[in-house]
Steps between C-alpha positions, in 0.01 A plus 500: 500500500668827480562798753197691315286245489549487880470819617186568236312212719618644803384879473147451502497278807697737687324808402167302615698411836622868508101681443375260758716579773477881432889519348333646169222727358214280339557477088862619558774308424789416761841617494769540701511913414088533520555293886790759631265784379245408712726458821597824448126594480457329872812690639433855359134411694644360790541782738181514532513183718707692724326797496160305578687275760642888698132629457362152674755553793437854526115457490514228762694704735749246519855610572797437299723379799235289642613156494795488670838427303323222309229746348753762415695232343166373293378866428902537297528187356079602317674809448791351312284224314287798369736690396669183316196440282490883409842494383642152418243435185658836363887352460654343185638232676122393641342556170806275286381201754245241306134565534451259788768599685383850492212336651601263772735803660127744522328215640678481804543849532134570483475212751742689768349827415137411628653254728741746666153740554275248673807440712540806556174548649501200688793650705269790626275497774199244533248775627596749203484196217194395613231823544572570077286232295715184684851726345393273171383834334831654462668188373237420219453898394893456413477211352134587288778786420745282385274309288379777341841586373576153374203476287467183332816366627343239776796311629655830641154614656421109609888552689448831667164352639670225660723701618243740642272217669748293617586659802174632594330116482773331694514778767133598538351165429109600495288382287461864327869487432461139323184545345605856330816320404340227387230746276818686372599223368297299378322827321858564346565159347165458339499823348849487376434139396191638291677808361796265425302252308316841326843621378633235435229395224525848437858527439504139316184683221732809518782310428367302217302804355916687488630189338226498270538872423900471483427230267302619260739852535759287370282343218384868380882625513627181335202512257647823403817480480463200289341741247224273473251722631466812622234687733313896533230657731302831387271756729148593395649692274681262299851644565758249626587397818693250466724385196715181505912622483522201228188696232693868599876331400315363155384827430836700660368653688485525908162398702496790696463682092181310460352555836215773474468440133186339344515189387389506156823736470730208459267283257375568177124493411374211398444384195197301283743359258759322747205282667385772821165589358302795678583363857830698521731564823342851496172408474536221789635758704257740413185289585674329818516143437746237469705384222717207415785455245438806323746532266681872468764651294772707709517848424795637635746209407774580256420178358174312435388358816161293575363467823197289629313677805236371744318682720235509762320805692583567869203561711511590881189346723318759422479469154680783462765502150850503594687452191665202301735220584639245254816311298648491167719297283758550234298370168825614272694229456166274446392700280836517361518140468128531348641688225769262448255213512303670246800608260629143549195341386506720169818550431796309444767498818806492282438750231218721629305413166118351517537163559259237334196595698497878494594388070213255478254735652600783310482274195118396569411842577636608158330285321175474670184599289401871469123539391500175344829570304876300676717760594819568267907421669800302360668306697887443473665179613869512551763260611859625574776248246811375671421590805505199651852421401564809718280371800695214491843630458526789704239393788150575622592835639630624196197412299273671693704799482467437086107525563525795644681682271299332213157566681672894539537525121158342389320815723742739337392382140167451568453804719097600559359292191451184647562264847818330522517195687686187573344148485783306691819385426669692229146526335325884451153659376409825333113584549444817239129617535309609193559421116804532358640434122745235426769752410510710837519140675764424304729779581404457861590140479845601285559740795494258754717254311759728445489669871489161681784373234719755677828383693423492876729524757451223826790513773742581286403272188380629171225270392270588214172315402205476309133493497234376285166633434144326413183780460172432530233725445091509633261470301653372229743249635216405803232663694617320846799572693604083517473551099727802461704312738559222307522622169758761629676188623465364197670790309795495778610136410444564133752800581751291663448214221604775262840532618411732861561888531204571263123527534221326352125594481222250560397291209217217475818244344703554829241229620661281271852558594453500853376160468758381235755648708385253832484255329868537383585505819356219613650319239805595502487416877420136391789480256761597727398237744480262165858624377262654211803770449821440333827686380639611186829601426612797294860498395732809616794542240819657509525783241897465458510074447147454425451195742252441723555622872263399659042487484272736687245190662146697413153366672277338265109390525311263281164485592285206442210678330626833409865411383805714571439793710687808494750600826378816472160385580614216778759659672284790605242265636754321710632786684194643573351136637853457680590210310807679345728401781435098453539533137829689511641234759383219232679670228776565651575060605356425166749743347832416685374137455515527089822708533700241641445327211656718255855559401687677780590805306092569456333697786118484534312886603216530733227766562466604901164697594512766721271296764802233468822707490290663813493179723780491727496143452562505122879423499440200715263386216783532216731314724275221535458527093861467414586230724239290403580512148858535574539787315823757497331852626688702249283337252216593643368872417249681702294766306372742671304820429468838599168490651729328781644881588191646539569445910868554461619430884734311676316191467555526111827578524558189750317254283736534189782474762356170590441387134837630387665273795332195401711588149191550204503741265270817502327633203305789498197469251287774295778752597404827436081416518510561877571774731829661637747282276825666533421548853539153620712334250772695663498249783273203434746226393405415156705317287248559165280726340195421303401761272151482449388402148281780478804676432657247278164483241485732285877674586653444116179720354607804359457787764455276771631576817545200685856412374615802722336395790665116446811697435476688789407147726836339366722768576380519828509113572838487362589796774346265800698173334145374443431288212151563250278308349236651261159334477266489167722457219303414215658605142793518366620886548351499848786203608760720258421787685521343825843343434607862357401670855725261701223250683674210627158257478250489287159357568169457209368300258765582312700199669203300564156464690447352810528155501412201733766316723506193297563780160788655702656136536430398151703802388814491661504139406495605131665836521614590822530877569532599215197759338459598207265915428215376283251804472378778273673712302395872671252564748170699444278714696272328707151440317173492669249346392158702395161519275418831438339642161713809378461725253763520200571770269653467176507716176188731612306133562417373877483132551397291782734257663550309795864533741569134608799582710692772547877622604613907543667439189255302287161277447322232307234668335172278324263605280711593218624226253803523266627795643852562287788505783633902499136666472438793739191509703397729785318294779258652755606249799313741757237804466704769398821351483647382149839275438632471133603180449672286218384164350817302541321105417153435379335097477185526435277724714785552724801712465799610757541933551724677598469787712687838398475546893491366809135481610417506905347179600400665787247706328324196307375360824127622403351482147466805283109539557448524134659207388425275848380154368 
């Protein structure tokens, strides 16, 4: 147990000890400073004693000599003792002594001083003792004296009576010395027992009531200073009193500033519409009766402040109205975190958009009926494209950043005409009240595309994505908010179906789709686990020797019911279901696998999505492909695409440092389709460019421009000591052209179709490498295909005819039969807008034109309204 612990079980026994034997003051608590105080009390009171003893002598007659030596001796040595206990309790050297110290040194001197007295007057004559009250009178007026000035300290006055008695019982031994010495006594030890006992309880109730009252001081003062609460008194008149320092330093000011000033000063009135009703502060003070928890606004805060003040009247016991007394507490940073609780449960933590709730009940308010009629609002659903490559590549933190800055733009576009909010994930809505034509939401849409389409800027990284866009619109697409929901939904994956960064309206057939489009997937989940999907091999050829290079490997899928289905459909489906990542590892060992079986010279090609070129395990999976076929990685070629830059970073830039160590090839595919091209190929290290074949179709037609741009692709892979390879050769003057503009590889079905494995084997057992161009003479424009009823004018005559397909620079026209090849006709292909034309072949009801100009294929998307059929 410690020194404290000690000494706080120790004081209150002593300071009992100290009030029952008169050392203390009842309800006063003992020190060694309060003890020497009241010494020096005694001994600025003690010359009293002498004075009274003198006066007793002098009023007895007795003389000062009388007594012989002995009494003269006695009558110095009282002298001396009295004058000790006036000045010795005065020193610093008595008062540094410990309490009881202090106290044993008076008790004897008391002792001698009444002692020295009665001796005294024992030394003087018998006859002159005895004719004054038996000489006991003199000795107990002293000493009533001397208790008088010791007050409630009993030991000293118990001491001097002793002292005073002693001598007169053993030398006069009558009974009325023993029995008045006996009365003295005993009458001073009950009554100091009794008023000991009475103080002492006393002092103990004292005590406890201080402790209580220190304690709950330092509960107030720590309640304060905490901040948690706070405390103010008013008069009658309502002014303040009292303020707590911690309310004055919230509001800067000083207490002493709000002292005097009325309470309602430093609130603001209350009002109906935050919850306070009629029963306001100022009416509670006004009518005199308590309140609880009323909350207040601050009104001389520089910021907004909330308070919540209780009160209760103060009444004397008279009845009489003193004023107020009460507490407070800070309600701002509840009602702070109200707020946020509130915003949080509406609106999306991330962005600061409406999240789903706030959306859905917006939604349901929008289209809930309106005197019997549903309420008019389209609905946009929108899902950001590629941006979970970017989530994946560049991290969590750096997506969320992208939805911000997406979330930023949709507001800007969108402005005050509708609701923008986000669904979850990379997933948004647009709520636009009231009715709105197809055309205005089609712009709007358009201007989202193209704003969200917009390079971004995360950490450093330029990234750029997409969005797609499904519209639904009440009534007419659904009268409930789960139906606009769904058929907006709808209209989204119909978007994204149709090749992404576009926007789709609701139609009835998207039922359809969405439920051909499952069960696609769930096929083609089936034939993957089945080995449903196989390879073909289209050859790559060199342009200068005209022997086969090498085969791009190209994903194939029979189904069982439908038959072959398009990559373009597939694909799709497996990277949005995830499944792309299990197929590309499958092609890839299938791939290498095959290789290894062809002449050495031959390389195979392979297509890497962005999800796998993104997993930092990818180059351990082409490792493990090449040395389980046991194939040389210069023959294998990686091709890659551009969409693989859209989070150019150091990860990129470390991956095709990896995949160049292993020793592949790297071929960049669709260049010039993409974004930032001659930014990266500086430094990515390709070893081949694929030009896409949208450039290559269509380059040899007169006044075509895409034999410039291939042009312009060789010269510059030539520069980097790439080589090219130029996809979609179909005719004749394509490949001549090609060959003319310096590609080193040519790649179409010029050279050949995709074949199977076992058609790749059966070849170079017959003819090795060598390939052979086997196509059409010249290239056309590209037809499409259409049934639309024209009108045709001829010689002043108008016929009716029907266009069965169509190209900008001509048509196969029915309806007229026998047509001579060279006849002019003028042909009304739109409302107002004419073509002349030239029959060049004619079979039957059929004949070939040609037009005299380039028509716009654009503009033929709708029929002229006249001639729609």
């Amino acid at each position: 147990m410690s020194l404290r612990a000690n000494l706080s079980d120790v004081q209150p026994r002593s300071m009992t000890l100290m009030v029952a034997l008169g050392l203390a003051e009842s309800g006063t608590e003992v020190s060694a400073s309060w003890i020497s105080g009241a010494f020096v009390h005694i001994a600025r009171l003690w010359p009293l004693i002498l004075i009274a003893k003198i006066s007793m002598i002098l009023l007895l007659g007795l003389p000062f000599t009388g007594g012989g030596k002995s009494g003269a001796a006695l009558l110095a040595a009282m002298i001396a003792i009295d004058l000790m206990l006036t000045f010795l309790p005065r020193q610093a050297l008595f008062r540094q002594r410990m309490p009881h110290v202090q106290n044993w040194l008076m008790l004897p001197m008391v002792f001698l001083s009444a002692l020295s007295f009665s001796l005294w007057l024992g030394t003087q004559p018998r006859a002159a003792t005895d004719t004054l009250f038996l000489a006991a009178v003199p000795e107990l007026a002293v000493a009533l004296l001397a208790v008088s000035i010791f007050g409630d300290r009993r030991l000293l006055g118990v001491s001097y009576f002793l002292g005073a008695l002693m001598v007169s019982v053993v030398e006069r031994t009558g009974l009325a010395q023993v029995g008045m010495m006996a009365s003295c006594v005993f009458v001073m030890l009950l009554a100091t027992l009794r008023q000991a006992t009475a103080d002492r309880d006393r002092a103990i109730a004292r005590h406890q009531q201080d402790l209580r009252a220190q304690r709950s001081d330092r509960l107030l003062q720590e309640h304060e200073r905490t901040g948690r609460g706070w405390f103010w008194e008013t008069d009658r008149q309502g002014c303040l009193t009292y303020i707590s320092d911690t309310l004055a330093q919230s509001l800067n000011l000083k207490a002493d500033a709000l002292i005097g000033r009325p309470i309602t000063d430093i609130v603001k009135p209350g009002d109906r519409k935050q919850g306070d009703g009629e029963r306001t502060l100022g009416f509670h003070l006004s009518a005199r009766t308590g309140f609880s928890d009323i909350a207040v606004c601050a009104a001389m805060a520089k910021e907004e402040r909330w308070w919540s003040i209780s009160g209760q009247p103060v009444f004397n016991e008279y009845g009489q109205f003193h004023g107020f007394r009460g507490s407070g507490t800070d309600l701002t940073e509840m009602r702070r975190s109200q707020a946020e609780v509130t915003r949080l449960a509406q609106f999306d933590s991330l962005t600061g958009l409406a999240n789903r709730i706030q959306m859905l009940r917006s939604l349901e308010q929008a289209v809930a009926d309106r005197h019997g009629k549903p309420g008019e609002c389209t609905l946009m659903m929108l899902d950001l494209d590629r941006f979970k490559s970017v989530n994946d590549t560049l991290g969590h933190p750096a997506g969320d950043a992208l939805l911000r800055q997406v979330s930023q733009r949709l507001q800007r576009v969108v402005g005050e005409r509708g609701l923008v909010g986000r669904q979850g994930g990379d997933e948004f809505k647009i709520l636009l009240p009231g009715r709105h034509d197809q055309a205005m939401l089609a712009h709007l849409a358009q201007a989202i595309i193209s704003a969200v389409s917009q390079p971004y800027s995360i950490e450093g990284t330029a990234v750029v994505i997409g969005v797609s866009i499904g519209i639904s619109a009440c009534p007419q697409d659904g009268v409930t908010a789960d139906a606009l929901i769904r058929n907006a939904d709808l209209a989204l994956y119909a978007a994204k179906g149709d090749g992404r960064g576009v926007h789709r309206f609701y139609s009835s057939e998207m039922h359809a789709d969405a439920e051909d489009r499952r069960q696609l997937e769930e096929d083609l989940r089936r034939a993957l686990a089945a080995d449903g999907l196989h390879l073909v091999y289209q050859p790559v050829v060199s342009s200068k020797t005209e022997t086969v290079t090498g085969y791009e490997a190209l994903l194939r899928w029979t189904h069982p019911v439908r038959g072959p289905i398009s990559p373009a459909l597939f694909i799709p489906i497996a990277e949005d279901t995830g499944l792309i990542a299990q197929i590309g590892d499958w092609v890839m060992r299938t791939a290498c696998l095959d290789a290894a079986k062809w002449p050495e010279e031959v390389r195979v090609a392979v297509n890497v999505s962005p999800t796998q070129f993104a997993n930092p395990g990818f180059p351990s999976t082409v490792m493990s492909a090449l040395a389980a076929a046991q194939l040389a990685p210069e023959r294998l070629e990686l091709e890659i695409t551009e969409s693989v830059f859209l989070n150019d970073d150091d990860g990129t830039d470390s991956m095709f440092a990896r995949l160049k160590s292993i020793g592949v090839r790297l071929a960049l595919d669709d260049f010039g389709t993409g974004y930032s091209s001659l930014g990266y190929l500086k430094k990515a290290p390709f070893d081949k460019i694929k030009i896409d074949q949208s450039f290559v179709r269509g380059a040899s037609i007169k006044g075509n421009r895409n034999s410039a741009i291939i042009k312009a692709i060789v010269s510059l892979a030539e520069a980097l000591g790439m080589d090219t390879t130029a996809e979609g050769a179909e005719t004749q003057d394509e490949l001549a052209l090609i060959r003319q503009l310096g590609c080193s590889h040519i790649q179409g079905y010029i050279y050949g179709r995709p074949m199977l494995f076992e058609d790749v084997m059966v070849r170079h057992r017959t003819i090795g490498t060598a390939a052979s161009a086997n196509g059409f003479k010249s290239s056309r424009p590209e037809r499409k295909t259409m049934l639309r009823t024209v009108a045709i004018h001829h010689d002043g005559h108008v016929y009716a005819g029907r266009i069965r397909n169509i190209s900008p620079t001509g048509a196969l026209v029915e309806g007229l039969w026998n047509v001579p090849p060279g006849t002019l006709f003028a042909i009304e292909i739109a409302e107002n807008q004419l073509v002349n034309a030239t029959s060049r072949w004619s079979k039957d009801d059929r004949m070939g034109v040609e037009f005299a100009s380039a028509v716009d294929m654009v503009a033929l998307r709708s029929p002229p309204k006249s001639m729609a059929s």
